[in-house]
C-alpha positions in Angstrom: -26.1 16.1 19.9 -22.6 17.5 19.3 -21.0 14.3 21.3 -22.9 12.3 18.9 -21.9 13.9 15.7 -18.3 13.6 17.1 -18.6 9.9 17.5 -19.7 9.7 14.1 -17.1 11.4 12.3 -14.5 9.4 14.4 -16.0 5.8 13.4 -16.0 7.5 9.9 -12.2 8.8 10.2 -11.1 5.6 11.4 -13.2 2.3 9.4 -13.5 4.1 6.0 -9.8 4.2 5.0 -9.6 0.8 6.4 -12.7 -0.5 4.4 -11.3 1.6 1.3 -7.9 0.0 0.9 -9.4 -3.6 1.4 -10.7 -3.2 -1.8 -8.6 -5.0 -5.1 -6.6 -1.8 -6.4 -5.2 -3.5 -9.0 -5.5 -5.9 -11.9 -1.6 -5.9 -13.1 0.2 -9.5 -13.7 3.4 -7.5 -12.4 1.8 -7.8 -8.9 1.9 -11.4 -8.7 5.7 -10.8 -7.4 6.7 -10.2 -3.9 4.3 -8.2 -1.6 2.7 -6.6 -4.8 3.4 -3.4 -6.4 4.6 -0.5 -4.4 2.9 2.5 -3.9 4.3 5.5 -3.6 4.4 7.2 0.3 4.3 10.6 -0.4 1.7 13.1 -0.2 0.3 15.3 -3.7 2.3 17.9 -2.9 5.6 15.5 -2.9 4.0 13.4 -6.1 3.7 17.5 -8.0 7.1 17.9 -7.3 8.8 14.7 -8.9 8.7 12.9 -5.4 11.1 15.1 -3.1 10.5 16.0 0.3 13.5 15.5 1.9 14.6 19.0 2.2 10.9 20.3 1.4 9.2 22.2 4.5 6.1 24.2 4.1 3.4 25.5 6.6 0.2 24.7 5.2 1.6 20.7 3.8 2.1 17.6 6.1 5.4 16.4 4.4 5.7 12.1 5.5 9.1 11.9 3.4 11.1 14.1 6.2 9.8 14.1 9.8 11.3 17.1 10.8 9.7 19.3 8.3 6.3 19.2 10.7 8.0 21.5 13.1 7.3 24.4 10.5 3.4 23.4 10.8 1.6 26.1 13.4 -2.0 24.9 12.8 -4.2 22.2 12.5 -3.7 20.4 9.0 -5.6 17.4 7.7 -4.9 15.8 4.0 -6.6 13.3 1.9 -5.9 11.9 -1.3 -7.5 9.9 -4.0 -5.2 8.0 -6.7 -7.0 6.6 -9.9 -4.8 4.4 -12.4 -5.8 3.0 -16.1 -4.5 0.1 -17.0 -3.8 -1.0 -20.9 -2.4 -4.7 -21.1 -1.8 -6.4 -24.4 0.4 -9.0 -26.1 0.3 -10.3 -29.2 -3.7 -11.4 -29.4 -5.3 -9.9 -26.8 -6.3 -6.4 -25.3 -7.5 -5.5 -22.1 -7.9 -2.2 -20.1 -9.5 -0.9 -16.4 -9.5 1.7 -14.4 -9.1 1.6 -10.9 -9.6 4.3 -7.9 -8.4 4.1 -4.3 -8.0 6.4 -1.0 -4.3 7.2 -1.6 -3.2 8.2 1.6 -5.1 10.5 5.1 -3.0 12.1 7.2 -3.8 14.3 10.4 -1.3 16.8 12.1 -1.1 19.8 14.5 0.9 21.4 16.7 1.2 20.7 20.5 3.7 23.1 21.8 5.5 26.1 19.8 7.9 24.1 17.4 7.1 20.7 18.6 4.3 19.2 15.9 2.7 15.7 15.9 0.9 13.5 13.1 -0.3 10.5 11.7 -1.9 8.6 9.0 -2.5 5.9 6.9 -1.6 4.5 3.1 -1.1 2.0 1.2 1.7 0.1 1.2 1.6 -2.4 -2.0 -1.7 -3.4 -3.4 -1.9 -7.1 -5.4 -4.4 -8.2 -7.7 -3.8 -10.8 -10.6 -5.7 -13.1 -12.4 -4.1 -15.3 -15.3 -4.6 -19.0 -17.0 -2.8 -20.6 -18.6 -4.4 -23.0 -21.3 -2.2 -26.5 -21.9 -2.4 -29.6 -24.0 -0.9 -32.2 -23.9 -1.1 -34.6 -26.8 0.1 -38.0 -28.0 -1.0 -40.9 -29.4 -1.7 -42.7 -26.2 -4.1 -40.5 -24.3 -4.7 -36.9 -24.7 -4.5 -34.4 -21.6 -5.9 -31.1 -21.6 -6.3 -28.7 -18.5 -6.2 -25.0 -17.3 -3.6 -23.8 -14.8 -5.4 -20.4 -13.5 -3.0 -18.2 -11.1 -4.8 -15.4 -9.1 -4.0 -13.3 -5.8 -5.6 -10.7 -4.0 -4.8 -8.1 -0.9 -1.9 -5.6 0.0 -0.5 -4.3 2.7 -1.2 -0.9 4.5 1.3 1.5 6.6 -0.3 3.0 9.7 2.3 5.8 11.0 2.8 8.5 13.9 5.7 11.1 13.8 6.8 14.0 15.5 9.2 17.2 14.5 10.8 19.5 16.5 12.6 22.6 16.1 15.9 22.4 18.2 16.9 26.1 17.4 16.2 28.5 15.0 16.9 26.5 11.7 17.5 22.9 12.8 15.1 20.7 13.3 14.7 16.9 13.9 12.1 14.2 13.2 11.3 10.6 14.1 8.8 8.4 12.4 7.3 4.8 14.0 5.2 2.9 11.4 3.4 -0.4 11.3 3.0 -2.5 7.9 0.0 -5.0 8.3 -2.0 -6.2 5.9 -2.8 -9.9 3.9 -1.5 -10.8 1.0 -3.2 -14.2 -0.5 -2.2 -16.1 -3.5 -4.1 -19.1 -5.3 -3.7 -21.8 -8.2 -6.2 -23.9 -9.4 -5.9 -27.0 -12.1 -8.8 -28.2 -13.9 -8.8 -30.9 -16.1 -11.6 -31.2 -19.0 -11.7 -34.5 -18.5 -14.4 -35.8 -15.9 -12.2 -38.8 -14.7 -9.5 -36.4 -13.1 -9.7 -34.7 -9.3 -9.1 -31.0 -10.2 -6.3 -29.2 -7.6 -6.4 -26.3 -5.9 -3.4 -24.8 -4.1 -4.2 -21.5 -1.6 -1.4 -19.6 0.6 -2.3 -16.8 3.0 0.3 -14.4 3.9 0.1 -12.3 7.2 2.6 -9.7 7.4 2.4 -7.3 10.7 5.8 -5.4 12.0 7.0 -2.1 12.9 9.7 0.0 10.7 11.8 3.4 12.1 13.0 6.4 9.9 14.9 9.6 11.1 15.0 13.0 10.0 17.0 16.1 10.1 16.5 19.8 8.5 18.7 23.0 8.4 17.6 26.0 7.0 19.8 29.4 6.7 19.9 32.5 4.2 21.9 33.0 1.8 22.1 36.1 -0.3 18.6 37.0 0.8 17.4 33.5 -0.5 16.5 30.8 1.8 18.5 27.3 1.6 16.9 23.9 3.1 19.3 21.4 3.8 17.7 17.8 4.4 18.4 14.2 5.5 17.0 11.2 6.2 17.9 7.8 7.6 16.3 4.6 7.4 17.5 1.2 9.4 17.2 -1.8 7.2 14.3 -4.2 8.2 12.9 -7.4 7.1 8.9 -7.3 7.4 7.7 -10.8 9.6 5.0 -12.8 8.4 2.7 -15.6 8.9 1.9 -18.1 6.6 -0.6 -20.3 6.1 -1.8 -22.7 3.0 -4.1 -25.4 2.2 -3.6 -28.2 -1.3 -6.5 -30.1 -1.9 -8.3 -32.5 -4.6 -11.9 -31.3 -5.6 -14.6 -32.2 -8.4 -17.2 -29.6 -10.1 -20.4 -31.3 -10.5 -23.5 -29.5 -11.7 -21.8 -26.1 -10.8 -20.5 -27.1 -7.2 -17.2 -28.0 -6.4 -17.2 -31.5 -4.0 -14.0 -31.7 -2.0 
């Protein structure tokens, strides 16, 4: 019974993250650029504070920002977070708002030997989600051409990461941090023509992006005048992020609600 509850939570802790940040996270038009928006990588505790971490090191908080801060963990910590965003877009006619909730980040880490601490996790990386048309006419005295040019994309990528601290001697300790980015980014245009005689066109691009990133970290911390002082830095090598792409252009006609290729 207890092996079977076990199994459970494990399927649970591994495929619901993974189902949640499939989900569209966004409806911004600023995500139609690049990978998508960014989201941020650190934990509540780094968000609370204005986004530092870097010298930050705590007992009871995984700290992703600065690997070597997990060598001041000595238990068993597990984090989850939840981000919700509302959205107000308007121009000069039109008005639109949402609200939009996804898991923000869950994070495991525990101690395997005294000063040596391990974890890992999972977050979001950039989320996009766009949908816009564009309405154009074209008019003249010969023939008159009016169509919609609709622009939409959909997907993100994630960042699955492992690190480990560890406390050199009393005061310095060192981190290392190995991450995977993976995820699918896809973009799509459509034109459609109000005229019946013309082949609509539909242009869709898959982007497959899977590679592996390396950050450092370092951490010092002393007294001074019965006040303790952190010290912290990190280093990141520069990367590119590979990816695979793959599109399709075609012709197609909408007839009685189906579209005929």
């Amino acid at each position: 019974m207890q092996t079977s509850k076990f199994r459970a939570g494990l399927i649970l802790f591994i495929f619901l993250p993974a189902f949640l940040l499939a989900q569209q996270n966004t409806i911004s038009p600023y995500s139609s650029f690049g990978i998508g928006e960014p989201q941020e990588q650190g934990f509540s505790l780094n968000n609370a504070l204005g986004g530092v971490g870097v010298a930050l090191r705590t007992g009871n908080y995984l700290n992703p920002t600065n690997p070597a801060s997990l060598s001041a963990i000595n238990t068993t910590v597990f984090e989850a977070g939840i981000t919700g965003t509302a959205i107000h877009l308007t121009d000069e006619t039109l008005f639109q708002q949402s609200f939009t909730s996804t898991l923000s980040y869950l994070s495991l880490g525990f101690p395997i030997y005294s000063g040596v601490v391990i974890s890992g996790g999972l977050l979001p990386y950039s989320f996009k989600g766009f949908d816009i048309t564009q309405n154009i006419a074209s008019l003249n005295q010969e023939d008159d051409l009016v169509y919609d040019v609709n622009y939409s994309g959909s997907g993100g990528l994630n960042r699955a990461y492992a690190n480990i601290g560890v406390e050199l001697f009393n005061g310095l300790s060192i981190g290392a941090t190995a991450s995977m980015v993976f995820g699918t980014i896809k973009n799509k245009r459509d034109v459609t023509f109000s005229q019946s005689d013309i082949l609509n066109r539909r242009d869709e691009y898959a982007y497959t992006v899977r590679d592996y990133t390396y950050d450092f970290g370092v951490q010092y911390q002393t007294t001074v005048l019965e006040k303790n002082l952190t010290f912290g830095a990190t280093y990141c090598p520069e990367s590119n992020l590979r990816a695979w792409n793959r599109g399709v252009v075609y012709t197609y006609d909408v007839s009685s609600d189906f579209e005929y290729i």
